[in-house]
C-alpha positions as CSV (number, residue, x, y, z in Angstrom):
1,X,60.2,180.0,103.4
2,X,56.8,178.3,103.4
3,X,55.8,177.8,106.8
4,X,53.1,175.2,108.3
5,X,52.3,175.9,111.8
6,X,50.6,173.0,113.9
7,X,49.2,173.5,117.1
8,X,45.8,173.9,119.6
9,X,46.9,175.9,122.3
10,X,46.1,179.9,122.3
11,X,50.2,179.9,124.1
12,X,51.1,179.8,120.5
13,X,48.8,183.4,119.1
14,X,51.5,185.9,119.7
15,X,54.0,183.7,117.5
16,X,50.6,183.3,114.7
17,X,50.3,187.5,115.2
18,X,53.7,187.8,114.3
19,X,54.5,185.5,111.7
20,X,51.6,187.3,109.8
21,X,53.1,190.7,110.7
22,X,55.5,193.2,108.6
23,X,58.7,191.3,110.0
24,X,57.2,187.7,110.0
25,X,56.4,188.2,105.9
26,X,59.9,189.2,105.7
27,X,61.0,185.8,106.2
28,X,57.9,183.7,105.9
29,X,54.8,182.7,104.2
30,X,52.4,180.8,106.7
31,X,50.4,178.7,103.9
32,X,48.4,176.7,106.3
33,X,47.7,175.6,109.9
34,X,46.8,172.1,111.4
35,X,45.0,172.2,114.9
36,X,42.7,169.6,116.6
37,X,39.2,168.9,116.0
38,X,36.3,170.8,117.4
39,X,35.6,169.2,121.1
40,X,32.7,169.5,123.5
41,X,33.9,171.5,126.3
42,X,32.3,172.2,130.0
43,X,29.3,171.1,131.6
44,X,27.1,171.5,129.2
45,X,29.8,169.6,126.1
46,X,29.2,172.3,124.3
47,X,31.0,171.9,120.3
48,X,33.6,174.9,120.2
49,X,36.5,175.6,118.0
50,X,39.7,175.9,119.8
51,X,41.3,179.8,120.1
52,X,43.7,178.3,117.4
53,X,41.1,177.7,114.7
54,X,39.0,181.1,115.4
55,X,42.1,183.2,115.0
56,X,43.0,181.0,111.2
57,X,39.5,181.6,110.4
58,X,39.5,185.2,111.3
59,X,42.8,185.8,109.2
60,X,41.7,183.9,106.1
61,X,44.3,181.3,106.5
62,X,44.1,177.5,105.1
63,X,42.8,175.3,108.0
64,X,43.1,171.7,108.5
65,X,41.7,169.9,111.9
66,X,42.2,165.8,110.6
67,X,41.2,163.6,113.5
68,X,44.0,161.2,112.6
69,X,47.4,161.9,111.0
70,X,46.8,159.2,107.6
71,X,48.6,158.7,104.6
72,X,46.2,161.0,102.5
73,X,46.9,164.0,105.4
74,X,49.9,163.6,105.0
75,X,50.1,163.4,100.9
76,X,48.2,166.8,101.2
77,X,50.7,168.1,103.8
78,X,53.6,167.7,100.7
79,X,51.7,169.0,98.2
80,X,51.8,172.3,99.9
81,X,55.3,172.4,98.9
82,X,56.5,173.4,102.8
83,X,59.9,174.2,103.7
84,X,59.5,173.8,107.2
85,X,56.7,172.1,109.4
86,X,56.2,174.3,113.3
87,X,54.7,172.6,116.0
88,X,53.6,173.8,119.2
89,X,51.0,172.0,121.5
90,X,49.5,170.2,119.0
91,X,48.1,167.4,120.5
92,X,49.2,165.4,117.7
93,X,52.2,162.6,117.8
94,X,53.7,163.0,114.4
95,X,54.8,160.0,112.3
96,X,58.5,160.0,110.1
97,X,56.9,160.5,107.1
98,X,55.3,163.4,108.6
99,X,58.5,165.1,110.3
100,X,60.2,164.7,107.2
101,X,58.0,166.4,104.6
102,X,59.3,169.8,105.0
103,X,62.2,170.6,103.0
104,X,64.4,171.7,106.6
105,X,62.0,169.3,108.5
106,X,59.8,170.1,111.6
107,X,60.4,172.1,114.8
108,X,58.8,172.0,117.7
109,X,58.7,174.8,120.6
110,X,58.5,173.1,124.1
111,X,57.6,175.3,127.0
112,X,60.6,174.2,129.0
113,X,64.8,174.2,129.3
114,X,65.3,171.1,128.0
115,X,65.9,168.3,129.1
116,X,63.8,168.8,131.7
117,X,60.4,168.7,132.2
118,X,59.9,166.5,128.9
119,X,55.8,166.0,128.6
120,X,52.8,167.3,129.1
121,X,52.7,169.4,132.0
122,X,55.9,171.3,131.9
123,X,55.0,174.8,133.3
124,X,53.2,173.9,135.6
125,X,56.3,171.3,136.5
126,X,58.5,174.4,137.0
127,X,57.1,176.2,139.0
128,X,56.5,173.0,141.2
129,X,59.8,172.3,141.3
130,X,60.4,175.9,142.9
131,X,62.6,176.9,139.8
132,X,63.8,180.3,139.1
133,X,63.2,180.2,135.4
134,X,61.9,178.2,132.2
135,X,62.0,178.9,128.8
136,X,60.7,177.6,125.3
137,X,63.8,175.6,123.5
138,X,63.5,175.4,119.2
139,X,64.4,171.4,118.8
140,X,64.4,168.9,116.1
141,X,61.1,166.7,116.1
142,X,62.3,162.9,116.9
143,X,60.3,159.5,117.4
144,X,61.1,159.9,121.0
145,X,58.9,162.5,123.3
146,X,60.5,166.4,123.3
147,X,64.3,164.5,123.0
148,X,65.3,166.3,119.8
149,X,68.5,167.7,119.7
150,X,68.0,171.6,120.6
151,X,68.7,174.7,118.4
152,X,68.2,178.2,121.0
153,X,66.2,178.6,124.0
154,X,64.3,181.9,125.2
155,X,64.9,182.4,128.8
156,X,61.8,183.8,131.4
157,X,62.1,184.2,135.1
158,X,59.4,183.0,137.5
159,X,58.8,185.5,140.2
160,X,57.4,184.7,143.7
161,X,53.8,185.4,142.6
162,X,53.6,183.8,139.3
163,X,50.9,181.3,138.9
164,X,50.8,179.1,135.9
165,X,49.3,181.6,134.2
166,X,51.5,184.4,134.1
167,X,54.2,181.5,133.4
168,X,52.3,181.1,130.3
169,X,51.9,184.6,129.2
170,X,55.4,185.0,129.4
171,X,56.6,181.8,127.6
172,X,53.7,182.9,124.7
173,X,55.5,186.4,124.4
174,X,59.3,184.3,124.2
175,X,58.1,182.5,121.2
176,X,58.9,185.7,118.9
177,X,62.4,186.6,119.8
178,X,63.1,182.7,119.6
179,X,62.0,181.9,116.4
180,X,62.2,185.6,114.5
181,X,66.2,185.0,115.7
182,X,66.4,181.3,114.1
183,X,64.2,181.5,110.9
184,X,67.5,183.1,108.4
185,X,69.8,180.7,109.8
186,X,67.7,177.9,109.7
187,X,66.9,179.0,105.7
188,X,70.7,179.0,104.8
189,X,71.4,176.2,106.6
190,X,73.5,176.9,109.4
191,X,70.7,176.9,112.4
192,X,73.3,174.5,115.3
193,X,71.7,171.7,116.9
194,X,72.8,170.3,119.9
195,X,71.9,167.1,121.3
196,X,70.3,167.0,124.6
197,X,71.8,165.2,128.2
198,X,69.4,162.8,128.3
199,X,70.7,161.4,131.6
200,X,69.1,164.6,132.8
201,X,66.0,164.6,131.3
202,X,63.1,164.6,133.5
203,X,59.5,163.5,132.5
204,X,55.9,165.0,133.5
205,X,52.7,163.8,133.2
206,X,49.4,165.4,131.8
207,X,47.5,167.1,134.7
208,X,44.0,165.6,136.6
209,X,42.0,167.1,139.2
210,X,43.3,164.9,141.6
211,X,46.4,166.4,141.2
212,X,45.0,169.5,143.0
213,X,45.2,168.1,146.2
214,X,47.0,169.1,149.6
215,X,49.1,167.4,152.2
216,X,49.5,169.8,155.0
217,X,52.4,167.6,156.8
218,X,54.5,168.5,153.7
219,X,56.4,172.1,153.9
220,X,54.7,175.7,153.2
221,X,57.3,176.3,150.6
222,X,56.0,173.0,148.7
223,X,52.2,173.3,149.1
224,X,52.7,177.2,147.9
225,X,54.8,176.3,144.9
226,X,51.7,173.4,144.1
227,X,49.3,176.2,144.2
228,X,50.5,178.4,142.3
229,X,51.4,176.1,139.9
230,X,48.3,174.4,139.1
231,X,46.4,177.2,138.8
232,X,44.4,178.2,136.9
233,X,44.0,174.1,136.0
234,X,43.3,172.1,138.0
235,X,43.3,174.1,140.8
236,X,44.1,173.0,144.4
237,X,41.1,172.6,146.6
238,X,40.5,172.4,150.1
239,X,37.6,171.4,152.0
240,X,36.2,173.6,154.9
241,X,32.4,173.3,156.3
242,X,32.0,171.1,154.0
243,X,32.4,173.0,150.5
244,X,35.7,172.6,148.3
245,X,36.8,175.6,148.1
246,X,39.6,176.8,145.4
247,X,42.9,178.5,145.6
248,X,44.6,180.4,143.2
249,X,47.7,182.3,145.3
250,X,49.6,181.4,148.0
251,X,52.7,182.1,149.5
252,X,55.3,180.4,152.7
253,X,56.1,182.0,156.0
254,X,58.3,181.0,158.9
255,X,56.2,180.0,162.2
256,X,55.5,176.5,163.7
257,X,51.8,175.2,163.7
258,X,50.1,172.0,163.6
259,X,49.5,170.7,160.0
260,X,46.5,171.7,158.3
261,X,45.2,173.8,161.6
262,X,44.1,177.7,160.6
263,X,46.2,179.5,162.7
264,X,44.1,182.8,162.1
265,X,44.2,185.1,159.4
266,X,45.7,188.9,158.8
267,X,44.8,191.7,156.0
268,X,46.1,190.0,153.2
269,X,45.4,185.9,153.9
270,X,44.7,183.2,155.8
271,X,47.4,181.1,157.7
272,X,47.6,177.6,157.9
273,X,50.2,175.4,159.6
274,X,52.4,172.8,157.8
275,X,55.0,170.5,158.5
276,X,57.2,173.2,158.0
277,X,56.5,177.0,158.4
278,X,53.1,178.8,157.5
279,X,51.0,178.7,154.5
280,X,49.3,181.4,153.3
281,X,46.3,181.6,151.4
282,X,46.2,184.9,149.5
283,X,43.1,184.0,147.0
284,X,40.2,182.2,147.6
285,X,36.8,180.8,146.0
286,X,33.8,179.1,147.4
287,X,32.0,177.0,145.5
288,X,29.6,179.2,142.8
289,X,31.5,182.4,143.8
290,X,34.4,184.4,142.2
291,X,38.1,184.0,143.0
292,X,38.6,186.8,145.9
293,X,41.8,188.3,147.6
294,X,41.3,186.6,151.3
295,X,40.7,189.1,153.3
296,X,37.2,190.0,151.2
297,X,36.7,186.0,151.3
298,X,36.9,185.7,154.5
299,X,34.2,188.1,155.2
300,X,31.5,186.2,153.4
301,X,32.6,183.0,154.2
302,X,34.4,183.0,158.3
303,X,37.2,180.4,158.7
304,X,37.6,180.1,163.0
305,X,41.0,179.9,164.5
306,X,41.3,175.9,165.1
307,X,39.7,174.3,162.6
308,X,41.8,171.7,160.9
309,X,41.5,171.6,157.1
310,X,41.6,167.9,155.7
311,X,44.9,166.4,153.9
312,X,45.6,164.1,150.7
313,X,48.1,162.4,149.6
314,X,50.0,164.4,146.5
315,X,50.2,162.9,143.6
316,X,53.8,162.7,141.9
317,X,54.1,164.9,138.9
318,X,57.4,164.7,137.9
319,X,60.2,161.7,137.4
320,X,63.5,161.8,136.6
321,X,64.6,159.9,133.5
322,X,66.5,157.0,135.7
């Protein structure tokens, strides 16, 4: 099959490592990949090509980065002859003509168990949401967002440490079982589609840095699942002696304290009270410095029994469909 991938995200380079490989050819030619324009990134908007479009350059593959989805994009996209269209964070929302110019149509890997967490944000939305696993599901591109009837699902677990970013890793690694599994069935035809419950779907949002705010009143278990979820972006912040200092880990403890008071720290974190148990901080960073475990923080940069750490209101990440 002739296989156009589309997508911006470096989640999707193990799947791009393996189409190209000995089994991937077996089943596949990848003629050409799509991916977003250039953008100025970081303090200084510095111009730099996405991880997407240095690996397609660095394999010699046909690139394509249009800024909008027209008619003549898409008039080039069929003359490639494709028989199937893959997208995966793309960035892009396609139009009909657009889904329907390969041959067997266009697929799109989500990074969750659908229907839940339909959007933007949804690893960091399970993790949130304290769940045990996620998964990338292979589903039918429709005009309405990540509702496509689904094909297979590839399974992780989320352990007690994992940030977003291990979440990630993980999910990037399921993309090759999922579709390597899928590809013959979906060339003779017989790949199943189911449709999804869409009274269960629920929605989430694309991140901000607001969103890495605290509200001590709320439990430990909470607050550490929002920690480790929004990290590495955007981070949750808290402000002590006046610096906004980042954390990357955290974890819940049983104890009774006042909300947002430092209860006093141990060899592997400092302890804050919530509204219900202990919170505690396992990695830290002050402003200009690196991430740290806490115990090597909180040598440079002392936090005294007592002193009572600000809280913000959370913003909502999640919705359910109703």
């Amino acid at each position: 099959m002739r296989l156009v991938f589309m997508g911006s995200d470096p989640i999707a380079l193990p799947l791009l490592e393996w189409l190209i490989g000995d089994e991937g050819r077996k089943q596949i030619e990848l003629v050409s990949i799509y991916t977003q324009p250039d953008r100025a990134v970081g303090r200084g908007q510095r111009v730099v090509p996405n991880a997407i479009k240095t690996w397609t350059i660095a394999h010699g593959i046909d690139l394509h980065q249009p800024a909008k989805l027209t008619a003549d994009v898409q008039e080039a996209l069929a003359g490639m002859n494709p028989d199937i269209s893959l997208v995966m964070a793309y960035g892009h929302i396609l139009r009909d003509a657009f889904i329907e110019t390969p041959r067997f149509g266009t697929l799109n890997l989500h990074a969750s168990i659908l229907p839940k967490y339909r959007g933007a944000s949804p690893i960091q939305s399970a993790i949130l949401s304290g769940d045990s696993k996620t998964g990338i599901s292979l589903m039918r591109i429709v005009r309405e967002l990540d509702a496509g009837p689904v094909a297979d699902v590839e399974e992780v677990s989320i352990e007690k440490w994992d940030t977003a970013l291990e979440i990630e890793t993980k999910l990037a690694g399921a993309c090759v079982p999922l579709v390597a599994r899928n590809l013959s069935a979906l060339a003779e035809g017989t790949l199943k589609f189911v449709e999804q419950s869409h009274a269960d779907a629920t929605f989430c949002r694309k991140l901000t840095k607001s969103d890495g705010a605290l509200d001590f009143t709320d439990s430990a278990e909470v607050l550490a699942a929002r920690i480790n979820g929004l990290h590495p972006w955007p981070g949750c912040r808290i402000n002590i002696a006046e610096q906004s200092v980042r954390i990357a880990l955290a974890e819940s403890g049983t104890g009774e304290g006042e909300p947002g008071v430092v209860i006093g720290q141990d060899e592997a974190a400092l302890i804050v009270g919530t509204g219900n148990g202990f919170l505690r901080l396992l990695q830290l960073q002050r402003p200009g410095g690196r991430m740290l475990p806490a115990a090597e923080f909180l040598r440079g940069f002392p936090v005294a029994t007592g002193t009572k750490l600000p809280a913000s209101d959370m913003p909502v990440l999640i919705k359910s469909s109703n």
